[in-house]
C-alpha positions in Angstrom: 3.4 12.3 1.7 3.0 8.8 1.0 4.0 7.4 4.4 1.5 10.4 5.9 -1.0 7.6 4.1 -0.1 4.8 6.2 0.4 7.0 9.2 -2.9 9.0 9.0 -4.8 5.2 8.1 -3.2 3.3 11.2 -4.1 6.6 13.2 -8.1 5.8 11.9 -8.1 2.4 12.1 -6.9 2.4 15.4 -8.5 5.6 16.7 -5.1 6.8 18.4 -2.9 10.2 17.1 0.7 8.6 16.6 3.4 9.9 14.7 6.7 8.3 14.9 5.8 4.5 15.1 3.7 4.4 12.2 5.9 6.9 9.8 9.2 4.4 10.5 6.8 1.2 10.5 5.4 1.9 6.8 8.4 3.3 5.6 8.9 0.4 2.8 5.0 0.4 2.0 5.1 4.6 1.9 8.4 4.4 -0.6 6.3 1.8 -2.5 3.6 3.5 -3.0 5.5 6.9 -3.6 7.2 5.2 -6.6 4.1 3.7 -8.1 2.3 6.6 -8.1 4.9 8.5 -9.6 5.1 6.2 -12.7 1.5 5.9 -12.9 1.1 9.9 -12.7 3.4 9.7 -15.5 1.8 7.6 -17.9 -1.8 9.0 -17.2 -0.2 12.6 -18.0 1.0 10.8 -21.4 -1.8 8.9 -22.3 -4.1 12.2 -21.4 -1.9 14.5 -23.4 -2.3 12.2 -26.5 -6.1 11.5 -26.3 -6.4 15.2 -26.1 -3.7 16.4 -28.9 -5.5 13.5 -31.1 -8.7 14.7 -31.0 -8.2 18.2 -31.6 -5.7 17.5 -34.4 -9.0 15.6 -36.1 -11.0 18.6 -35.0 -8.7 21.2 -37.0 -8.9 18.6 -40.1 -12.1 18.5 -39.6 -12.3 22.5 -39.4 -9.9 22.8 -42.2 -11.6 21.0 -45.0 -14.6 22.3 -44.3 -16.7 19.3 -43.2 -18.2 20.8 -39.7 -21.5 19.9 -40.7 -20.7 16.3 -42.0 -22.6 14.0 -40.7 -19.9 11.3 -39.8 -17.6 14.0 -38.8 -19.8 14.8 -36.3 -20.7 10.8 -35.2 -17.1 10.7 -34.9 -16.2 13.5 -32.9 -19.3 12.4 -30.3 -17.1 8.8 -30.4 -13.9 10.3 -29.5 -15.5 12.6 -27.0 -17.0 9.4 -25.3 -14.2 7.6 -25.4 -12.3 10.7 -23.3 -14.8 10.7 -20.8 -14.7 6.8 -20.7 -10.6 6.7 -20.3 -11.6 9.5 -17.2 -13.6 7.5 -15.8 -11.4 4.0 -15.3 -8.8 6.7 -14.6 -10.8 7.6 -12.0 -11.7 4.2 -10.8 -8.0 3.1 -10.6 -7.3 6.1 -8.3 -10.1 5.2 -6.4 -9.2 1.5 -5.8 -5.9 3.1 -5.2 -6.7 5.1 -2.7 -9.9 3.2 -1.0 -8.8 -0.6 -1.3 -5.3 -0.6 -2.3 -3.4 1.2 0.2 -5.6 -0.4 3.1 -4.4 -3.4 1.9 -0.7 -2.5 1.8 -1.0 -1.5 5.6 -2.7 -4.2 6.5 -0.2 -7.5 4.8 2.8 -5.0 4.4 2.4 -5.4 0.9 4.1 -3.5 -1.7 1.7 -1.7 -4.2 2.0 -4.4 -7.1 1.2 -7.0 -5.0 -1.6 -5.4 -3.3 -3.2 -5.0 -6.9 -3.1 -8.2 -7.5 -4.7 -9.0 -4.4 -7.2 -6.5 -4.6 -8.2 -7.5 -8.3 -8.7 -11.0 -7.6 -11.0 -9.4 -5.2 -12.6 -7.5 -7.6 -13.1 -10.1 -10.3 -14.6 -12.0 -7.9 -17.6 -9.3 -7.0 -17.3 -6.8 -10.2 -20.6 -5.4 -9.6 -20.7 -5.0 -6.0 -17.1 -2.5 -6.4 -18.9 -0.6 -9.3 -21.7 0.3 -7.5 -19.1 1.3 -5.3 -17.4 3.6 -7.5 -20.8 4.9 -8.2 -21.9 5.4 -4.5 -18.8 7.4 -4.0 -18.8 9.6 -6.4 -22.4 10.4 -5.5 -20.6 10.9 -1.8 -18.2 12.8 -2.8 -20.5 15.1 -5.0 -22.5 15.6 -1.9 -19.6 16.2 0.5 -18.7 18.6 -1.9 -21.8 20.7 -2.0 -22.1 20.1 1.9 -18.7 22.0 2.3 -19.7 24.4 -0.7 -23.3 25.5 1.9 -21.1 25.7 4.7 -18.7 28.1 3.4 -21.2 30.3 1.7 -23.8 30.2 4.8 -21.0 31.6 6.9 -20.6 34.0 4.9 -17.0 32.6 3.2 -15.8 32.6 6.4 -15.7 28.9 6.5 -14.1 28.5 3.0 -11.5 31.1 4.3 -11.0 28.9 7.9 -11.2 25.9 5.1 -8.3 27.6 2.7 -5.9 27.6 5.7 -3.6 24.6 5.8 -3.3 23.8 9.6 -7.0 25.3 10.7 -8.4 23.4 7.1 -7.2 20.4 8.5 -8.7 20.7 11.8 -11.8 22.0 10.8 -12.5 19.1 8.0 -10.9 16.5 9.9 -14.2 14.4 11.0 -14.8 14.6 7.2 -11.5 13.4 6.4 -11.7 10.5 8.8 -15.0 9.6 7.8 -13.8 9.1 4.0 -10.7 7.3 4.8 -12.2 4.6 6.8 -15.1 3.7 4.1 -12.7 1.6 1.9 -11.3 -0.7 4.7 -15.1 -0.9 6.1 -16.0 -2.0 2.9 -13.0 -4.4 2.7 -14.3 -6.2 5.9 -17.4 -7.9 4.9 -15.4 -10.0 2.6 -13.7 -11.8 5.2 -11.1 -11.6 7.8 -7.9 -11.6 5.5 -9.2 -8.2 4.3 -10.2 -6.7 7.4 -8.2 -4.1 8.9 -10.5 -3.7 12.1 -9.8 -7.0 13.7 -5.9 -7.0 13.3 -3.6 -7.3 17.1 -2.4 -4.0 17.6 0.8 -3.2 16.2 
């Protein structure tokens, strides 16, 4: 699935539909990737699972002694709900960067995935705000990509979520979608300068 990244990316930037040459020729970046992820899934699933089982062991103390309506029980549970939602969103983030600026950059330098962080966050130190308003422009995308697809499907009368639902047909059907999403990180990359464009590589 990883290398399927790299394959499906070279496929985009270069506007071409091959299989075997890019699947062999990322095979170190794919395995890279595929590892990295794994860990990271890992420690996100751990750190998630304790956030969660801490705040509702505080809840039940709370619950248990009687002090629902106490007024810095309450402050504190709003804190530790915040604090969730804060961890989801860098969560988020990081699997966004992962995903839009990471990855490109792996394909582009043949990078492994630790070193294209570190390339990408000096990057990103170097022009926080432009990267979060980013993230905030793509969520806002992929709210309204999502409610686009949502309108389709219901004003064919589910036909189109059904068509949508079937993995080869899906793919076809959503792939001007797909391609469209995958190519807005390393168009974003670009405008920072040739060592992160992906567009004006020799074809490979």
């Amino acid at each position: 699935r990883c290398r399927g990244k790299f394959m499906f990316l070279d496929n985009v930037v270069w506007d071409r539909a091959l299989v075997v040459h890019p699947w062999h020729a990322y095979r170190r970046q794919g395995n890279s990737l595929f590892w990295w992820s794994t860990f990271y899934g890992i420690f996100v699933m751990v750190l998630l699972l304790g956030a969660m089982a801490g705040i509702t062991y505080y809840v039940i103390s709370v619950l248990e002694d009687g002090g629902i309506w106490d007024p810095s029980a309450t402050i504190t549970a709003v804190l530790m709900g915040g604090g969730f939602f804060l961890l989801w969103l860098v969560l988020a983030y990081i699997s966004m960067a992962l995903e839009d600026f990471v990855t490109p950059l792996m394909y582009r330098d043949y990078l492994t995935t630790t070193q294209a962080w570190g390339k990408f966050l000096q990057l990103q130190f170097r022009h926080p705000f432009r990267f979060l308003g980013y993230a905030i422009w793509r969520l806002i995308l992929a709210i309204g990509i999502g409610i686009g697809l949502l309108l389709f499907g219901l004003g064919t009368c589910c036909i189109g979520l059904v068509l949508m639902a079937i993995p080869y047909i899906g793919a076809v059907l959503l792939l001007p979608v797909t391609v469209f999403v995958r190519s807005l990180g390393p168009e974003y990359l670009a405008q920072f300068g040739e060592e992160y464009d992906l567009f004006e590589l020799e074809e490979r």
